[in-house]
C-alpha positions in Angstrom: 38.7 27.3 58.6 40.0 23.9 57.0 38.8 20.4 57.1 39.3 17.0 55.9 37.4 13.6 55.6 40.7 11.8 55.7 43.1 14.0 56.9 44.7 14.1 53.4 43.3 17.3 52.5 40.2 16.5 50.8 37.7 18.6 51.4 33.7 18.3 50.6 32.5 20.1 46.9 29.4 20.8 45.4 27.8 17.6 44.7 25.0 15.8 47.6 25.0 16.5 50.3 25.9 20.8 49.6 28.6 21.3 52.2 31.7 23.2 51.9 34.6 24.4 54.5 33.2 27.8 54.3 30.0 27.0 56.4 30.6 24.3 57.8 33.5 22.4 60.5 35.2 19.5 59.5 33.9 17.6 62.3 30.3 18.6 61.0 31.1 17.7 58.0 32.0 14.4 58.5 29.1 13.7 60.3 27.0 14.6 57.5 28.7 12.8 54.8 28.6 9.5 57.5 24.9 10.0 58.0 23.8 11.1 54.2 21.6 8.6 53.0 23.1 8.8 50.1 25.8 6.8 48.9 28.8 8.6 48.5 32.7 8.4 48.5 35.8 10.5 47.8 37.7 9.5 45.2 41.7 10.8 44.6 42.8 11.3 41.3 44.1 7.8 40.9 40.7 6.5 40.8 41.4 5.3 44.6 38.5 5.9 47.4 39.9 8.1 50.0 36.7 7.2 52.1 33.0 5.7 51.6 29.8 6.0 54.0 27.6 3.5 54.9 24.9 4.2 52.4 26.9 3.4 49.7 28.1 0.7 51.7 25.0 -1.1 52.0 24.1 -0.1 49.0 26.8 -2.4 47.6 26.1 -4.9 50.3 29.6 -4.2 52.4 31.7 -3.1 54.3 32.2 0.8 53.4 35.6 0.4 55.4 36.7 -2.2 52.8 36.3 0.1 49.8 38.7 2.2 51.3 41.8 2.5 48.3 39.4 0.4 45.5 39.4 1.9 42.6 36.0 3.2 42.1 35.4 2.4 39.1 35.2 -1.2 39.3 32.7 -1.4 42.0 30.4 1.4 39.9 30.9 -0.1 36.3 32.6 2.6 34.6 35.0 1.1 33.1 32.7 -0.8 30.8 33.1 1.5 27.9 35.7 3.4 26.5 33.7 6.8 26.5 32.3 6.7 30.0 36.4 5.7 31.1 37.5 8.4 29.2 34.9 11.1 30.5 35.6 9.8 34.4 39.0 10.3 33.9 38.5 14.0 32.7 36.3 14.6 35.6 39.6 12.9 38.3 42.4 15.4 36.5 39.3 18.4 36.4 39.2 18.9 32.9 35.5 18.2 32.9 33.0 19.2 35.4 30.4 16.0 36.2 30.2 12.6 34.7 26.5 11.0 35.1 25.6 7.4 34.1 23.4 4.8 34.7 25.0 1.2 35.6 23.8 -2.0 36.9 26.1 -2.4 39.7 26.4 -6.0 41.4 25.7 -6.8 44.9 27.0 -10.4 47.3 24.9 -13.5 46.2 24.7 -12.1 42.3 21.8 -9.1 42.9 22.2 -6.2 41.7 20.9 -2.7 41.8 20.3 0.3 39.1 21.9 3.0 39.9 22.8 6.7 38.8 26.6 7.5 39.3 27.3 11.4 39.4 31.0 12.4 39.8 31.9 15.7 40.4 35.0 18.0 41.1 35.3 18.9 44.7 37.0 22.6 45.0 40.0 23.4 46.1 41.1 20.0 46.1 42.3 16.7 44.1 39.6 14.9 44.7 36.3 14.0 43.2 32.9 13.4 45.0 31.1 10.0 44.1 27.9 9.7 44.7 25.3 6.7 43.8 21.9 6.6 43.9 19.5 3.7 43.9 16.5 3.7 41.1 15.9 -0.2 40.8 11.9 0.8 42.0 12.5 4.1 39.4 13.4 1.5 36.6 10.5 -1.5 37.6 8.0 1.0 37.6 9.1 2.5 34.4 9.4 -0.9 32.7 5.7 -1.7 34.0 4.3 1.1 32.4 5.8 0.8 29.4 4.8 -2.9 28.8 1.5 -1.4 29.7 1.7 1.3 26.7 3.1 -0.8 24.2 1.3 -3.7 24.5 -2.2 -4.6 23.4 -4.7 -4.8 26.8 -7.0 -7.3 24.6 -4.6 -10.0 23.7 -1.7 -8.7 25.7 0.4 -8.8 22.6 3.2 -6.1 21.9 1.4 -3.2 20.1 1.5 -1.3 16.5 4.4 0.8 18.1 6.2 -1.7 20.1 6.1 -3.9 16.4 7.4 -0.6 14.6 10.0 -0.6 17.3 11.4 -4.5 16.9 10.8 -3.9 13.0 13.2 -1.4 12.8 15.4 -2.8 15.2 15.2 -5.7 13.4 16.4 -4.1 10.2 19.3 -2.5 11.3 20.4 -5.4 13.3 19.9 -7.7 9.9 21.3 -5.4 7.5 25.2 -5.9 9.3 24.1 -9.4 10.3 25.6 -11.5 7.3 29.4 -10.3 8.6 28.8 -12.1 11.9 27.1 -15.7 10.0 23.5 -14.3 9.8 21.2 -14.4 6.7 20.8 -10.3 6.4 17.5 -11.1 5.3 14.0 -10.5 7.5 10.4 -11.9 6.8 7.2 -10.5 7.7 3.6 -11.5 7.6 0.4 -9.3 7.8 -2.2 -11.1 8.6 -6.3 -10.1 9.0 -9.3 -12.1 10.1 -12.2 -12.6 7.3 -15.2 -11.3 8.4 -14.7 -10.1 11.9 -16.8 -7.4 11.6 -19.7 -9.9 11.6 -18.8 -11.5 14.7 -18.9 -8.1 16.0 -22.6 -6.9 15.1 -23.9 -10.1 15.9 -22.2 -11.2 19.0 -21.0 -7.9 20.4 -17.5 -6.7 21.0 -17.1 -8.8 24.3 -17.3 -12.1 22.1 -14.8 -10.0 19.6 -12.4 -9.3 22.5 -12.4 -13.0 23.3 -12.2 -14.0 19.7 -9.2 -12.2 19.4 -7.5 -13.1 22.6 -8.0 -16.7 20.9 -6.3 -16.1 18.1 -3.4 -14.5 19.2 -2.9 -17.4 21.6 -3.0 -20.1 18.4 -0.6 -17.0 16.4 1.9 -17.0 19.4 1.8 -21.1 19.4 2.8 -21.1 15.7 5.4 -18.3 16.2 7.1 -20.2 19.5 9.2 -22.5 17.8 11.0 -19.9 15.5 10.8 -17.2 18.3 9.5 -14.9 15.7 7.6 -12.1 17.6 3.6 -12.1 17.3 2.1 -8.4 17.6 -1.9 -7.0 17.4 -1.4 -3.8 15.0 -5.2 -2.8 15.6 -8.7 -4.2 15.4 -8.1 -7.7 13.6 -5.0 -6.9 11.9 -1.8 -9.0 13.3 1.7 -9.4 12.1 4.3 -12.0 12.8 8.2 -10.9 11.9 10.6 -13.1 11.4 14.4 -12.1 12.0 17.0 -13.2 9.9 15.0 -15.3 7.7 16.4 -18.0 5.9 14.2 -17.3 2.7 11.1 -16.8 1.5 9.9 -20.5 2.3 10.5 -19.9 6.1 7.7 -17.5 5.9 5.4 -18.9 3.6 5.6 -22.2 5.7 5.1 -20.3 8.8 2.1 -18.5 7.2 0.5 -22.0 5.8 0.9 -22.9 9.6 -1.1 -20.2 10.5 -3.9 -20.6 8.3 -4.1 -24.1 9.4 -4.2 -23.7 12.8 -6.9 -21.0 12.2 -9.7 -23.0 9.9 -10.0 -24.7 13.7 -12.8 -23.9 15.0 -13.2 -21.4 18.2 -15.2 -21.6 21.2 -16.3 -18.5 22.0 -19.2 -17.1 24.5 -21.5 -20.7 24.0 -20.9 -20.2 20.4 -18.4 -22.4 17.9 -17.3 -19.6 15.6 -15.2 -20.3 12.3 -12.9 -18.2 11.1 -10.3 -17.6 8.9 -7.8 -15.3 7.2 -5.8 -13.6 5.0 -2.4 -13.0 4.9 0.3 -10.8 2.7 3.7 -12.3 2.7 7.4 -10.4 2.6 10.5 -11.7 2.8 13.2 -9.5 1.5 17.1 -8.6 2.1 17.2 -6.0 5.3 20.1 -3.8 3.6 18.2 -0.2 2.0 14.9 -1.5 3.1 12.8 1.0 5.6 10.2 -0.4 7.8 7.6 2.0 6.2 8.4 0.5 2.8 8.1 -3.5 3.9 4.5 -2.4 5.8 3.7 -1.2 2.8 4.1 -4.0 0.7 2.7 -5.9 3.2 -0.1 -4.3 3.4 -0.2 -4.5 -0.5 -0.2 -8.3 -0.3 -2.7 -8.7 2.4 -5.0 -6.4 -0.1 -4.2 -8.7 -2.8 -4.9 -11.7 -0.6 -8.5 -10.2 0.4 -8.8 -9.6 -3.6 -7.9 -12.8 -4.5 -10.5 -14.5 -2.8 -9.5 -14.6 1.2 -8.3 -17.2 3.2 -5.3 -17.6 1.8 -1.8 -15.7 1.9 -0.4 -14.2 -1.6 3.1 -13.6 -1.7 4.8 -10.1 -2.6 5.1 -9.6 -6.3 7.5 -6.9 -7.6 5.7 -7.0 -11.0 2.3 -6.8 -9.8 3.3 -4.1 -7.6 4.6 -1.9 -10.2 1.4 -2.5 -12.2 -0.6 -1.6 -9.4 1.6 1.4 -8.8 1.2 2.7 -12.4 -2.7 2.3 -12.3 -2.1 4.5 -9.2 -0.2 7.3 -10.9 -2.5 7.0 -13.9 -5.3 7.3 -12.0 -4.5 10.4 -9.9 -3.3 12.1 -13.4 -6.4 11.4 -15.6 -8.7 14.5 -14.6 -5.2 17.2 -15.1 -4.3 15.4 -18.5 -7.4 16.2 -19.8 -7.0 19.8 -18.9 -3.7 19.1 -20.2 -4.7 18.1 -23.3 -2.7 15.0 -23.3 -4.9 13.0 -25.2 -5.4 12.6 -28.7 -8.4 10.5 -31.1 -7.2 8.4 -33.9 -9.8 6.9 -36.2 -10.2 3.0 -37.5 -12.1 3.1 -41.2 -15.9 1.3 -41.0 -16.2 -0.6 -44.4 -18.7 -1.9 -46.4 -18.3 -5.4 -47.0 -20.1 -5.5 -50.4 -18.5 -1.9 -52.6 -15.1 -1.7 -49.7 -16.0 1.7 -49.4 -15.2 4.1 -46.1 -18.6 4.3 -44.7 -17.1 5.5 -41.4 -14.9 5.9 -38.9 -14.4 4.4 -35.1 -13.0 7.4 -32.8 -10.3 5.6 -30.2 -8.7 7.7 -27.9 -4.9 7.7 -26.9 -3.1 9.0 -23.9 0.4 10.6 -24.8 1.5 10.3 -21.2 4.8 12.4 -20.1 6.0 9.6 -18.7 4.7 6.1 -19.6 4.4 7.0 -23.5 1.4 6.8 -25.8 -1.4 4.7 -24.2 -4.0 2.7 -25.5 -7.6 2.6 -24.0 -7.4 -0.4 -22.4 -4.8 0.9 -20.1 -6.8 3.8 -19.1 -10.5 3.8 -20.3 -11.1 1.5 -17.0 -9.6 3.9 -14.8 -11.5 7.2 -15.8 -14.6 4.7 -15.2 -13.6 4.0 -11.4 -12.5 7.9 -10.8 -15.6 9.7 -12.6 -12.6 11.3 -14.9 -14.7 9.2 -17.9 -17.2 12.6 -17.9 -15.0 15.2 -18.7 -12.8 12.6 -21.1 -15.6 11.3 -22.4 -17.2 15.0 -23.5 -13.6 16.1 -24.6 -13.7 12.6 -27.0 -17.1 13.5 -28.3 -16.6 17.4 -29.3 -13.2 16.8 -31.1 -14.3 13.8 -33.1 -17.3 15.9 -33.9 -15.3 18.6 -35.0 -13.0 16.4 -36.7 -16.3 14.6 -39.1 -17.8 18.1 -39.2 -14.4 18.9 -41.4 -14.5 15.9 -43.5 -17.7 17.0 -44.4 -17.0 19.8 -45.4 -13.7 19.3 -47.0 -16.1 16.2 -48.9 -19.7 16.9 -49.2 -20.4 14.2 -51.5 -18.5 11.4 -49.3 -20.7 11.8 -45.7 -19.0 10.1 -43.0 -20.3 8.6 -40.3 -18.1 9.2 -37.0 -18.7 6.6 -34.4 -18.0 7.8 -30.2 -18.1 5.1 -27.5 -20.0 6.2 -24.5 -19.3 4.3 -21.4 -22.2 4.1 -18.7 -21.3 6.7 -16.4 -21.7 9.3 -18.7 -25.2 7.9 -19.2 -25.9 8.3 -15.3 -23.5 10.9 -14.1 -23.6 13.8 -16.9 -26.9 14.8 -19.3 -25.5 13.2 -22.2 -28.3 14.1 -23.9 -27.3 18.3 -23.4 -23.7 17.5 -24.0 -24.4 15.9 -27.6 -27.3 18.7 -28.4 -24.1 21.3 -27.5 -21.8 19.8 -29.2 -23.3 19.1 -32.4 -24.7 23.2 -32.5 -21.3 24.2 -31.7 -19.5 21.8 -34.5 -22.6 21.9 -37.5 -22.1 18.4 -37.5 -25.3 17.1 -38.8 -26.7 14.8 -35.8 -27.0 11.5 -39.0 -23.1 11.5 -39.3 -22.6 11.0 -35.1 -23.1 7.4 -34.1 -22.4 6.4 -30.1 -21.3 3.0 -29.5 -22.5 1.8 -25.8 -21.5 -2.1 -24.7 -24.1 -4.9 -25.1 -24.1 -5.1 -21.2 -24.8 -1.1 -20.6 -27.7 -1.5 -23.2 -29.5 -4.3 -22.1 -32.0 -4.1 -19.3 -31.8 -0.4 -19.6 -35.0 2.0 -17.6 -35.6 4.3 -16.5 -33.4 7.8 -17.2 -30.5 5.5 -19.4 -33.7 4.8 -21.6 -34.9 7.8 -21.5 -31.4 9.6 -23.1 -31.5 6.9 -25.6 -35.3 7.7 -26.5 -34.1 11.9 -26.5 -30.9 10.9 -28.6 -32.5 8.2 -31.2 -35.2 11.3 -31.6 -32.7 13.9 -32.0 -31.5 11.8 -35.4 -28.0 10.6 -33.1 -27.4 7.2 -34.1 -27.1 4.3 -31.6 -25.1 1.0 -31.8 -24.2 -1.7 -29.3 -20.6 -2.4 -29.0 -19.7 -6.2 -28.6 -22.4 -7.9 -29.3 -22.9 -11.4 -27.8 -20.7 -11.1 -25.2 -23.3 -9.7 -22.4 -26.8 -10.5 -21.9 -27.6 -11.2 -25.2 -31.3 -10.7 -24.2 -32.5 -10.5 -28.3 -36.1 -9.2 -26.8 -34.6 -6.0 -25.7 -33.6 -5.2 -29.0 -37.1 -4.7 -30.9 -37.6 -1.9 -27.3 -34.4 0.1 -27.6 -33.7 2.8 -30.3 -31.0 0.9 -31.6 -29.7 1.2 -35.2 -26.5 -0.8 -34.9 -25.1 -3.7 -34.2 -21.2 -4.4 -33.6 -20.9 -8.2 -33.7 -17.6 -9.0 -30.6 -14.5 -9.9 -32.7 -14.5 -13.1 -30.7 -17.3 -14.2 -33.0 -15.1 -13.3 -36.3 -11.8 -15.4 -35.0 -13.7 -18.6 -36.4 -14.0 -17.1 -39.9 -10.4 -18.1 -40.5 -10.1 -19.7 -43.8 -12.5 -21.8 -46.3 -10.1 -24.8 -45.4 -10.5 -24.2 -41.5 -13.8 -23.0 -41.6 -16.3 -22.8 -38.2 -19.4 -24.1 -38.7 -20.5 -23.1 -35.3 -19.4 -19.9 -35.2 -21.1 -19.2 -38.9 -24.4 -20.4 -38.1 -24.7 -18.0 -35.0 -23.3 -15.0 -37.0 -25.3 -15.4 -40.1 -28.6 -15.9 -37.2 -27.5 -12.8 -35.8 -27.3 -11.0 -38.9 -30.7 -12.2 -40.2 -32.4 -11.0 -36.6 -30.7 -7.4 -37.2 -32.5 -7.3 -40.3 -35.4 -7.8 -39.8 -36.0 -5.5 -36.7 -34.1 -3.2 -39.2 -30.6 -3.2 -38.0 -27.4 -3.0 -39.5 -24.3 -4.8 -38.4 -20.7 -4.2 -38.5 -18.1 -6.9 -37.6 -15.0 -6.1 -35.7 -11.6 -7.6 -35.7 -11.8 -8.5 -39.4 -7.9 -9.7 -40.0 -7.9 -11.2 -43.6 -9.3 -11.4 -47.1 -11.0 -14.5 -46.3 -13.2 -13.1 -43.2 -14.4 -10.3 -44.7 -15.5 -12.4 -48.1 -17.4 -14.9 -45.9 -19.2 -11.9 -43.6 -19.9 -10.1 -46.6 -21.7 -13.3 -47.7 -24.0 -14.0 -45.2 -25.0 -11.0 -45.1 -22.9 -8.1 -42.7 -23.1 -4.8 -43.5 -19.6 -2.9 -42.8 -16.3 -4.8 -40.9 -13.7 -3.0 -39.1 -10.1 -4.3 -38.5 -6.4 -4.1 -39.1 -7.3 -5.8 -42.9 -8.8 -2.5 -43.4 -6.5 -0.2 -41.3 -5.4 0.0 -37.7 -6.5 3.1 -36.0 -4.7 6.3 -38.0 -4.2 9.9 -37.1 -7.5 12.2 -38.8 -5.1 13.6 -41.6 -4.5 9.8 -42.7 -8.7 9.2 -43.5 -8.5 12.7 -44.8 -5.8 11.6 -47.5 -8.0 8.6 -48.3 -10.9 10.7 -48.7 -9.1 13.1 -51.3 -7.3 10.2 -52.7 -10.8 8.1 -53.4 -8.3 5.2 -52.2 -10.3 2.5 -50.6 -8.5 1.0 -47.6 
């Protein structure tokens, strides 16, 4: 049995509605393409329609007798790009078996309608089947409950993944922008309210909710003008982007704007609520920049804001980010170097200002890093405080410059030398310093007179409790004890008659004013030599630091300080170097 739609031979394939000429008679046929509610036509392999129902008909709003030799692919959109032409045509000469798309196709008055277009082969013929379906409602429901997931039900504000999604978009569009007149460049501001939290436990979150909604009406007001997009990223944290920035003062200005419109105050629930902000501020060419790296120095800079003192914005610093991202390596790596045994102890001589004779020696650690290079303490001695990694440093510090004296006294029995340890103050609280030393000094033979541990003025002062306590147990055990910069703490002189103290290490700042008998300072004299006289007469000794010339250490000597330490005398050495100027007699 054969049948046509048109009496030219075509004859129904597989696509909607499933009829062939094997089941079914071409006058059924044709009444069930006619009455498919689907909007169909046969299309030749010129691209002509051969015949349309009325579905598709009113689908496009007309006649279906009048797109009767259109080509179909104006009325369905397909020629509006080169690969979709290109796979439609394959499909008319079957050397492909379906094209599907999704076009917006027009309708009379300007409407228009989203519809899927499916054309497929139809057998044993040279014709295609069309067929268009209407998913406008498919699409608006879709695009409702999308706004709905990426936006922010509080303040109704495109959410953390929406943001991500422009961001990125926004990258890749600025990165190619400066061929077509744009500045290739994008800004970005990450912003978080000070003290939210408070408004929180004492208002409860409704008041928060409406806080919030307030601000990101006053954010979106100061964004408007630039049409730079405003987004919530999560509890009080908001960002504003700017697209192809013009420079860095487009988005400082805009984040100024912001934290003026800001210090206004709020009316919220009955109460006037201030507020205000900080904000980290990037602006940076789009070309090989990720939008994981730009939140991350954004984030960076809103930290540094909040650090800085809050309500404010800080700009991104290249400089102070790689310094922060070195105390970052350094600090993850202090706890294996010390297992690695990347550290090494150099000593600084102790001299006696009256004779110039070695009376001891200042252990200073150095960190031979693999990759930053030998490191003084100031670059890492704060760190192993924050991270706890000062115990295990600190104990590895005190058994080899124990072991270390314990050789020079017995390589020169008649020239005892005392070896001086600084112990910061969580060794006092989180390790028994007391059981470390005790250890230490049975496993070394150092005699506990020759070990001297240096704590700072402020750890010292005020001391109770268990601190005390370890002081008391060393003092007794014969361990001497100094305090390390002197006058720059409490400098609470009544503490000093209480604490088994033996030592004190006037702060270098204190020596700067001994400079030369023809630049003398008075002031700083008179407070030294008071100092000095006090020590003595509760039965301390004192040793000035940072003793550069001739001249310093004559006048110190003269009123009265005991020992000096500094580069006049030697900078901190390797051990063999204070053993050659043992053997040698040589005084520094």
């Amino acid at each position: 049995m054969s049948g046509t739609l048109d009496g030219k031979g075509g004859t129904p394939g597989s696509g909607p509605p499933v009829v062939t000429q094997r089941n079914v008679t071409s006058d059924e046929f044709r009444a069930a393409f006619r009455a498919a509610h689907l909007g169909m036509a046969v299309v030749g392999r010129d691209g002509l329609v051969r015949t349309a129902n009325d579905a598709l008909g009113a689908l496009l709003g007309t006649d279906p007798e009048l797109l009767r030799d259109a080509p179909a692919a104006e009325f369905t959109g397909l020629r509006e790009d080169s690969r979709t032409w290109t796979a439609y045509r394959e499909v008319l000469l079957g050397r492909r078996d379906r094209l599907h798309c999704t076009r917006r196709l027009k309708q009379p008055g300007g409407q228009g309608v989203w519809a899927e277009v499916t054309v497929t082969p139809l057998p044993e013929t040279h014709d295609a089947l069309l067929s268009v379906t209407d998913i406008t409602d498919r699409r608006e429901l879709r695009a409702r409950l999308r706004h709905l997931r990426m936006h922010d039900p509080v303040t109704h504000l495109p959410n953390r993944s929406l943001f991500f999604e422009r961001l990125a978009a926004a990258l890749a569009t600025a990165a190619t922008a400066r061929s077509r007149g744009g500045t290739g460049r994008v800004g970005l501001c990450y912003l978080d309210l000070d003290g939210f939290k408070a408004v929180n436990d004492t208002l409860g979150h409704r008041a928060g909710d409406r806080l919030l909604g307030a601000v990101a009406r006053r954010l979106s007001e100061c964004a408007a003008e630039g049409g730079h997009l405003v987004a919530r990223l999560g509890g009080d944290e908001f960002a504003l982007l700017v697209e192809d920035s013009t420079g860095t003062r487009q988005v400082v200005d805009l984040a100024t704007a912001v934290l003026e419109r800001l210090q206004e105050p709020f009316e919220v629930a009955g109460q006037r609520l201030a507020v205000s902000a900080s904000i980290g501020v990037v602006e940076r060419p789009a070309a090989g920049t990720h939008a994981t790296e730009l939140m991350q120095a954004a984030d960076t800079t809103l930290y540094w804001a909040k650090a800085d003192g809050k309500a404010r914005w800080t700009l991104f610093d290249p400089e102070r980010n790689a310094h922060r991202m070195t105390r970052q390596a350094l600090s993850s790596t202090l706890r294996p170097a010390v297992e690695r045994e990347e550290f090494a102890l150099h000593y600084q001589p102790l001299v006696g200002l009256g004779d110039g004779i070695v009376r001891g020696v200042e252990a200073l650690v150095r960190w031979h890093h693999p990759q930053f290079g030998t490191l003084p303490p100031n670059r890492f001695i704060g760190l192993a405080e924050e991270t706890g990694a000062i115990v295990p440093l600190g104990r590895w510090v005190l058994a080899t410059a124990c072991r270390q004296a314990r050789r020079w006294q017995l390589d020169h029995p008649d020239e005892p030398l005392v070896v001086s340890v600084n112990v910061a103050v969580r060794q006092v609280w989180d390790s028994d310093l007391v059981a470390d030393v005790a250890e230490i000094l049975a496993e070394t033979g150092l005699p506990p007179h020759l070990l001297q541990l240096e704590l700072t003025e402020s750890a010292v002062m005020g001391s109770a409790g268990r601190p005390l306590q370890q002081l008391q147990a060393l003092s007794e055990m014969g361990v001497a004890i100094a305090i390390d910069d002197f006058g720059t703490g409490y400098s609470n002189l009544a503490y000093l008659s209480r604490l088994p103290v033996s030592t004190l290490k006037l702060d270098g700042s204190f020596v700067h004013g001994f400079r030369t008998e023809h630049h003398p300072n008075p002031a700083d004299e008179t407070i030294v030599e008071a100092l000095v006289q006090l020590a003595h007469r509760l039965g301390l000794t004192v040793t000035a630091e940072c003793v550069e010339s001739a001249e310093q250490a004559e006048r110190l000597g003269r009123i009265g300080c005991d020992t000096g330490q500094g580069w006049f005398y030697s900078r901190p050495v390797p051990a063999d170097r204070i053993s050659e100027l043992l053997s040698t007699g040589a005084r520094p």
